[in-house]
C-alpha positions in Angstrom: -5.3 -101.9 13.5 -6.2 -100.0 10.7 -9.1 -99.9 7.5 -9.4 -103.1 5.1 -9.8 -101.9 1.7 -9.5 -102.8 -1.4 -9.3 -100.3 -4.8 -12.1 -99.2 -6.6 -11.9 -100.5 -10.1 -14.2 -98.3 -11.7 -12.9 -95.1 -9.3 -11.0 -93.4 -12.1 -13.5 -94.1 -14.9 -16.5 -94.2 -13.1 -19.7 -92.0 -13.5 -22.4 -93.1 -10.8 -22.4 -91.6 -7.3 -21.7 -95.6 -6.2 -18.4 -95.0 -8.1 -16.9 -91.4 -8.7 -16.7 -90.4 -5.2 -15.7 -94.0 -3.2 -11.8 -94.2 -3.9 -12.1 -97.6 -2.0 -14.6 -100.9 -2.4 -17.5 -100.5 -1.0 -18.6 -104.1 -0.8 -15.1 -105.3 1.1 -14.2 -102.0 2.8 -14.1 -103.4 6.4 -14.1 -101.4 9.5 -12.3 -101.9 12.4 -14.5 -101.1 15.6 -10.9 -100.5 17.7 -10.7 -97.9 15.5 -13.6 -96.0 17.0 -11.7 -92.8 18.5 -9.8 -92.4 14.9 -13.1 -92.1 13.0 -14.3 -89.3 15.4 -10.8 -87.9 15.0 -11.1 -88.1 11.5 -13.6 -85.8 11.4 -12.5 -83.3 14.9 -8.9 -83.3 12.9 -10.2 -81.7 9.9 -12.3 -79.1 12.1 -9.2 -78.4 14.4 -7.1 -77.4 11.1 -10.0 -75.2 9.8 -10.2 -73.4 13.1 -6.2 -73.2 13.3 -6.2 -71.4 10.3 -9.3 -69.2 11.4 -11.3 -70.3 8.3 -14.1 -72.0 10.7 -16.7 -71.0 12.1 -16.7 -67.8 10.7 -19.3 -65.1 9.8 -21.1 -66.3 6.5 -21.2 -63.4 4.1 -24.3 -63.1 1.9 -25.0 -61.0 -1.1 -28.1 -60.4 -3.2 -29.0 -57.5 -5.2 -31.9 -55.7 -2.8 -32.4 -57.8 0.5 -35.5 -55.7 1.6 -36.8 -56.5 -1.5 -36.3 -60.5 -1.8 -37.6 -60.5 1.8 -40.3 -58.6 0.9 -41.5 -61.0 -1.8 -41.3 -64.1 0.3 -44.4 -62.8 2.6 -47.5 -65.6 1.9 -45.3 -67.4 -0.6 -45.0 -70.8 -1.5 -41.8 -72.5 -0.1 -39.0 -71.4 -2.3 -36.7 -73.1 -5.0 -33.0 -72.7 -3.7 -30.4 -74.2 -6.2 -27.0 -74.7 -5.5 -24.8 -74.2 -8.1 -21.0 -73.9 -9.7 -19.3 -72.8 -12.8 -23.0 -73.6 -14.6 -24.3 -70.1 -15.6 -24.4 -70.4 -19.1 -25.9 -74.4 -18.8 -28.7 -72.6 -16.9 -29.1 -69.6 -19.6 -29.5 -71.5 -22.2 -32.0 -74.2 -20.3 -34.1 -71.1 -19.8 -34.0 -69.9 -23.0 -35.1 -73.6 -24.4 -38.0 -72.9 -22.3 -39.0 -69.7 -23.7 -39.0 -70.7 -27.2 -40.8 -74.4 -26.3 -43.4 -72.2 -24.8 -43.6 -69.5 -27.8 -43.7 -72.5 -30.2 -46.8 -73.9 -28.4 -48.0 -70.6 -28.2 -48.1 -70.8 -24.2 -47.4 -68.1 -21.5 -45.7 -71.1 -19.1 -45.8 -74.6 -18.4 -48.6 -76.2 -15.9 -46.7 -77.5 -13.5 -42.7 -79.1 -13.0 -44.4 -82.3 -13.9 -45.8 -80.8 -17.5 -42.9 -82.8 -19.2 -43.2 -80.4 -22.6 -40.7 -78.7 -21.3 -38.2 -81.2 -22.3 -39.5 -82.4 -25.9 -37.1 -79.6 -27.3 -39.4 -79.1 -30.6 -38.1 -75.6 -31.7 -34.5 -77.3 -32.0 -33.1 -76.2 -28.6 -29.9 -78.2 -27.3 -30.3 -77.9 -23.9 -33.2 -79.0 -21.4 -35.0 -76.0 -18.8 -33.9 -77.4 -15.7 -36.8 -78.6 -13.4 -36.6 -75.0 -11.6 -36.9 -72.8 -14.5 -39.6 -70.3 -13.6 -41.9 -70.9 -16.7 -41.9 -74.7 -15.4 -43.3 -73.8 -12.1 -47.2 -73.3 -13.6 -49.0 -70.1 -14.3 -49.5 -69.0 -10.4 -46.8 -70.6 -8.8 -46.1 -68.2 -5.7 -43.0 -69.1 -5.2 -39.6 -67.9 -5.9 -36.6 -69.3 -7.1 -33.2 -68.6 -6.0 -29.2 -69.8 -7.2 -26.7 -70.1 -4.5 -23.6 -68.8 -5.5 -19.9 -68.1 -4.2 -19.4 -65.0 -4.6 -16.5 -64.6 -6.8 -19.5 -66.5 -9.2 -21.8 -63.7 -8.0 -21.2 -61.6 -11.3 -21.1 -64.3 -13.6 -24.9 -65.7 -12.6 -26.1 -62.2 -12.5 -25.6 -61.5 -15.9 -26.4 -64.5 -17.3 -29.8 -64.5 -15.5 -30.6 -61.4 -15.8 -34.1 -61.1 -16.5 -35.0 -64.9 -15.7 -37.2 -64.0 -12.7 -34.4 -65.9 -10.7 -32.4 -64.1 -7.7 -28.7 -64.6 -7.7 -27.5 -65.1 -3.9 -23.8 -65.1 -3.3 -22.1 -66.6 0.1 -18.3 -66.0 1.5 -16.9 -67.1 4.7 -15.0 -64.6 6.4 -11.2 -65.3 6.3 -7.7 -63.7 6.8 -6.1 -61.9 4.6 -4.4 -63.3 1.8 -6.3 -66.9 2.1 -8.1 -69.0 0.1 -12.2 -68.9 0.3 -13.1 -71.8 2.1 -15.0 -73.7 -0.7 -16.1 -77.5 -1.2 -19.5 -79.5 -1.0 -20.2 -79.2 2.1 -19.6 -75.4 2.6 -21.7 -74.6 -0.7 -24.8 -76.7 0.8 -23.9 -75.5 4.2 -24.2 -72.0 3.2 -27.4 -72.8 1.0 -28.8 -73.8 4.3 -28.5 -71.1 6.3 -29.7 -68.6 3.4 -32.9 -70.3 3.9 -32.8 -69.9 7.7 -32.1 -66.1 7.7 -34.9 -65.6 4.6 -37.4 -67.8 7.3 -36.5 -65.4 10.3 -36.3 -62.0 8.6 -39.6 -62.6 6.9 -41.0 -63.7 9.9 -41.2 -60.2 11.1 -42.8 -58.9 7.9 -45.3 -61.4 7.8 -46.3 -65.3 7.5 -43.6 -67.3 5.7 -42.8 -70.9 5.4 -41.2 -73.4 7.0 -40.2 -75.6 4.4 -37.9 -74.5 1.1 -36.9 -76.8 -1.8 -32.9 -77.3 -2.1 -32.1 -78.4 -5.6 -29.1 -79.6 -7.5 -28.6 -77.6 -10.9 -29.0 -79.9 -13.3 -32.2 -81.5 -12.4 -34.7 -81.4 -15.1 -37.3 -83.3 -14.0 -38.8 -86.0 -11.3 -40.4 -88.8 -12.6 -44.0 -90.0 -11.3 -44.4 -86.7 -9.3 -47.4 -85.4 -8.5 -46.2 -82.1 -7.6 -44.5 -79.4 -5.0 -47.8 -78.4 -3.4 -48.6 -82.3 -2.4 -45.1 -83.0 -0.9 -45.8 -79.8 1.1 -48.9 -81.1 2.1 -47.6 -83.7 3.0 -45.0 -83.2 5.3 -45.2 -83.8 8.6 -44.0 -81.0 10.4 -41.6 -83.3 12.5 -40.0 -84.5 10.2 -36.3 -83.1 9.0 -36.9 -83.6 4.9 -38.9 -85.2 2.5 -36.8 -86.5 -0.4 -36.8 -89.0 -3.6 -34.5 -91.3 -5.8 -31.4 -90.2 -7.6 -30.3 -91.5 -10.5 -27.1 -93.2 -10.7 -25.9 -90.7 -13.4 -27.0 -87.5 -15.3 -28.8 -88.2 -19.0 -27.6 -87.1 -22.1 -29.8 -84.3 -23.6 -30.8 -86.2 -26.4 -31.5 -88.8 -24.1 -34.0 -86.7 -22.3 -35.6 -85.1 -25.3 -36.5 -88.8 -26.9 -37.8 -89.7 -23.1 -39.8 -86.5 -22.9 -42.5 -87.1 -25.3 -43.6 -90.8 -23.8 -43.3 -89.8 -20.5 -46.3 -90.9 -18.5 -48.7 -88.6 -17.0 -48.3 -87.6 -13.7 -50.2 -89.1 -10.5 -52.7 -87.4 -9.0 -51.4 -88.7 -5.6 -48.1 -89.5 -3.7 -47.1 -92.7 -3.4 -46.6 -93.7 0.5 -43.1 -92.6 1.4 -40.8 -94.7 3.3 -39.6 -93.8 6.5 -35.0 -94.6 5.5 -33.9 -93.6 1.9 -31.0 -91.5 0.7 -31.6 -88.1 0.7 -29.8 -86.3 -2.5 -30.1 -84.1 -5.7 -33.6 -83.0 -4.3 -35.5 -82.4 -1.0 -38.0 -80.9 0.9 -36.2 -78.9 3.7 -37.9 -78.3 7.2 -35.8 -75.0 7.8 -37.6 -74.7 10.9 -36.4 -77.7 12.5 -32.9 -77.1 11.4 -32.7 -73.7 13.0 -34.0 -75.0 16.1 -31.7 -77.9 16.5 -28.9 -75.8 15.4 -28.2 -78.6 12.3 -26.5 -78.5 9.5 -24.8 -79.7 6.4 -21.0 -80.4 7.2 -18.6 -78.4 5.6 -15.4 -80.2 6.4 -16.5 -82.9 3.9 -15.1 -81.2 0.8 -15.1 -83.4 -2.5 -17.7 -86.0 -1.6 -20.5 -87.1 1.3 -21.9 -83.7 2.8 -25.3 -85.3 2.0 -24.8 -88.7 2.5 -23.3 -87.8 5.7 -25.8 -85.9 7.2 -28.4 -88.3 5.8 -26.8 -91.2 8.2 -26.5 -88.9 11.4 -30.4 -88.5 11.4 -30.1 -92.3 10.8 -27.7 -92.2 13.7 -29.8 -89.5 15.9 -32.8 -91.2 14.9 -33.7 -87.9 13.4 -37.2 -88.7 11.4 -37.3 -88.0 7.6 -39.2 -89.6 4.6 -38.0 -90.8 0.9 -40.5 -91.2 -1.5 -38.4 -94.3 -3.3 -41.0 -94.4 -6.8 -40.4 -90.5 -7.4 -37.0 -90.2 -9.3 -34.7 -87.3 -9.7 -33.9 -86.9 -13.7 -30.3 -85.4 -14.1 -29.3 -84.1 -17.2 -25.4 -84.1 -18.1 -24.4 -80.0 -18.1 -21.6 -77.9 -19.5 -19.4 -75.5 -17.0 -18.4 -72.5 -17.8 -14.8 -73.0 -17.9 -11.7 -74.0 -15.8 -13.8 -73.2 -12.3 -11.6 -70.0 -11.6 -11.4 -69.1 -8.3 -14.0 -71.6 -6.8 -12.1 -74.4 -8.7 -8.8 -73.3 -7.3 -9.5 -72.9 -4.1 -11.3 -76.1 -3.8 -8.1 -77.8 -4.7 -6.1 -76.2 -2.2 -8.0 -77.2 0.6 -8.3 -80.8 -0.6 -4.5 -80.7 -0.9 -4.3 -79.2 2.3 -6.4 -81.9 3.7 -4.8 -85.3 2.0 -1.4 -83.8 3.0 -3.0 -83.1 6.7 -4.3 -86.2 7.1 -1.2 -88.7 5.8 1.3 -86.8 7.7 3.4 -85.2 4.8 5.2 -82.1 5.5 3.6 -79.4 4.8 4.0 -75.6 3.9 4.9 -73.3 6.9 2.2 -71.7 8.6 0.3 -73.9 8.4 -0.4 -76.2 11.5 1.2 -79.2 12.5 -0.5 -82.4 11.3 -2.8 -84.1 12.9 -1.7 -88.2 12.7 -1.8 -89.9 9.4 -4.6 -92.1 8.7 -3.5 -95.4 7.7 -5.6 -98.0 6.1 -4.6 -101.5 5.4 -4.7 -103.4 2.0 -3.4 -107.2 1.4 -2.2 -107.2 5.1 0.2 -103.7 4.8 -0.8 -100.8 6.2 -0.2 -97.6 4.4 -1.4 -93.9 4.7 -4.2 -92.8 2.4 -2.0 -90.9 0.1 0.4 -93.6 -0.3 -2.5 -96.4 -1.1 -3.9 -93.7 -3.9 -0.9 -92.9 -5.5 0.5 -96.5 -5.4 -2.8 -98.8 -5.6 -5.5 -96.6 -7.3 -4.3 -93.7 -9.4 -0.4 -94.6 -10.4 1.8 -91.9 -12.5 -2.1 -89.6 -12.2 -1.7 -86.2 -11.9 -1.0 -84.8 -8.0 -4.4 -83.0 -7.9 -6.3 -86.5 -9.0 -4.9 -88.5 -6.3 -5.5 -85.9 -3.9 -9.0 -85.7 -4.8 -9.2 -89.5 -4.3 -7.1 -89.4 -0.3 -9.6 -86.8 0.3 -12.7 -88.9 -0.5 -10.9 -91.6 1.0 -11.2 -90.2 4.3 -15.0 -88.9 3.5 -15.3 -93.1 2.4 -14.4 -94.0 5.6 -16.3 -91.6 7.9 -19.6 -91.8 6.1 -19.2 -95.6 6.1 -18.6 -95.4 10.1 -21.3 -93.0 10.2 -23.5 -96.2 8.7 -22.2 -98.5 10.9 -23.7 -96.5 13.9 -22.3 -95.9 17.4 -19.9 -99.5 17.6 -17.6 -97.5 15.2 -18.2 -93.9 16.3 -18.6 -91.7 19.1 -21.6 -89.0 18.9 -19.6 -86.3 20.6 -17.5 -85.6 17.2 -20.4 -86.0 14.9 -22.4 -83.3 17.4 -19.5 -81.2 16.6 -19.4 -81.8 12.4 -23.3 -81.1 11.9 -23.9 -78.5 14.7 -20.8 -76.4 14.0 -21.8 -73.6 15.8 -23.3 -75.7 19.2 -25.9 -74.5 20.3 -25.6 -71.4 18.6 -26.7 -69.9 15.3 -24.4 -69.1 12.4 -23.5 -65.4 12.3 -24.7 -64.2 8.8 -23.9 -60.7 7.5 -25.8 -59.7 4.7 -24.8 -57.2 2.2 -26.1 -55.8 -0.9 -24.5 -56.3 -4.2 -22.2 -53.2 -5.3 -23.5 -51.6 -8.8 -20.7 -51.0 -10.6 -20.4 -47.6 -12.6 
């Protein structure tokens, strides 16, 4: 048997995370629990190809500009902002540079706190918002720092442009053959984000007392709504707990739409509200690094264009892994210009979600590469097709290659994050052991190298 679905009608058009990502209907995608091996495969299939083409695991490569330095300055610091970002440099520049001259016009040094909602009201003509992490936004003593997370052909690019900013460019490479493609997508840039925090933990553990918790952001936050600050989540936490998180919104804001918010904005709480123990955990969160270092977890890198949080989210639901959402704080997104085309991140992104949709619907592929695994088929108005085939004929007709590519790809994340939900009737925990600890019971090897100056 194979997958009921049904298309998407807002796929191609849509701009929610219920809609950009989810190729297939959510409400009358229907699993079939004789299908239980193929969802684990789904997922062991993708890892096997990765490790056939010696792209996984690999040593993760990180770069910053004085390593003894940034460990140095995490010693008896607050837990740490780490942001992951993409082809968003200048978006960030110019948030931070809104800041400075909102804070010149009101004749301020910084903001009180990332609740001090100012920030936003955009009074000396700015046209961008400071997103939420913006130094100056973090109050006059915050004692914490604040770092980007970067792949490294991006390295240069952030550097520059935040130069200056009080922010710390880190960049992050897996290490591959020669002549191949970075391994790249959402799950390897979180993935990586990750594990910066866990070597930052365990270096500045022997220098001194250090956190256990950091902050992982998505760039173009610029605010949380009804948030009574960092220092209180942190308080907070329970220390056996795997994350603290909040409510996304469905989509980003316009800035306008954020500068006319802004201004009426209601005063923060002094207090939390009570947090509930099953959310979704996105955009921001409170990070217990300890934890994840000790139960060798992580995010999953073979989910490339969609679900590496959503994923790991429903294993702890799986695992029964404790976490907390506090559903009346909500995550403010504002709607952010990229650099450019996405250069080599964008490209290699696309070849490796064209290597997978190819992979995993059994078309022939380009020599070396390894053989296929099986196709996966899924079944609409009683005819079973592969993923490809449904996309290109069902969803996305006469679309460019790349889009419907895109779209098998998320397919496939669709339908393992939705098995992942459905809990252990539809799939087997020895594959999903394998997808968030991808090491086993092992650490990731991390080299760590210093940026080269150039002359």
């Amino acid at each position: 048997m194979a997958t009921k679905v049904n298309p998407n009608t807002e796929y191609a058009t849509g701009a929610t995370v219920n809609t950009k990502y989810n190729p297939f209907d959510a409400k009358t995608l229907q699993l079939q629990s004789t299908d239980k091996a193929l969802y684990g495969k789904m997922l062991t299939n993708r890892a096997d190809l990765l490790r056939k083409l010696n792209l996984m695991p690999q040593t993760l490569r990180l770069m910053t500009a004085d390593w003894a330095v940034t460990e140095k300055a995490e010693v008896g610091n607050n837990p740490p902002l780490v942001v992951i970002s993409s082809n968003r440099s200048n978006w960030i520049k110019q948030g931070i540079a809104a800041a400075d001259a909102e804070l010149k016009k009101r004749n301020l040094t910084s903001f009180q706190s990332v609740s001090d909602f100012r920030a936003l009201t955009a009074t000396n003509r700015q046209t961008v918002s400071p997103p939420i992490y913006c130094p100056k936004r973090l109050g006059p003593d915050p004692r914490r720092n604040v770092y980007v997370v970067v792949h490294v052909s991006e390295y240069d690019k952030y550097e520059a442009a935040l130069a200056g900013s009080g922010i710390t460019v880190v960049g992050w490479d897996f290490v591959r053959p020669k002549d191949v493609k970075p391994f790249v997508g959402f799950g390897a840039s979180r993935f990586a984000a990750i594990e910066f925090c866990k070597t930052l933990r365990t270096n500045v553990t022997d220098l001194g007392k250090v956190w256990d918790y950091a902050w992982l952001i998505d760039d173009n936050v610029v605010a949380l709504e009804n948030f009574a600050g960092l220092e209180k989540v942190e308080a907070a936490f329970p220390a056996e707990r795997v994350c603290a998180g909040f409510i996304g919104a469905n989509a980003p804001y316009t800035f306008s739409a954020i500068k006319a918010w802004a201004p009426t904005a209601p005063r923060p709480p002094s207090n939390l509200p009570a947090p509930k123990d099953r959310g979704v955990l996105q955009q921001v969160g409170l990070w217990n690094i300890k934890y994840l270092t000790e139960q060798f977890l992580n995010f999953p890198p073979v989910y490339i264009m969609s679900a590496e949080d959503i994923s790991l989210n429903r294993y702890f639901n799986y695992k029964k892994i404790r976490y907390m959402v506090y559903d009346k704080i909500v995550v403010d997104k504002e709607i952010a210009a990229v650099d450019g085309d996405g250069g080599e991140v964008n490209a290699s992104r696309q070849y490796y979600t064209n290597l997978f949709a190819k992979a995993e619907s059994g078309l022939p592929q380009v020599q070396p590469l390894p053989a296929a695994p099986p196709p996966v088929n899924v079944e609409y108005k009683s005819k079973a097709s592969t993923v490809v085939n449904f996309v290109n004929t069902q969803l996305l007709v006469n679309k460019a290659e790349i889009l419907q590519n895109v779209a098998a790809c998320q397919g496939v994340e669709q339908i393992t994050k939705s098995a992942l939900a459905a809990g252990a009737a539809y799939i087997d925990e020895a594959p999903l052991t394998t997808t968030f600890q991808l090491n086993g019971k092992a650490n990731q090897v991390v080299e760590l190298y210093r940026e080269v100056k150039k002359p």
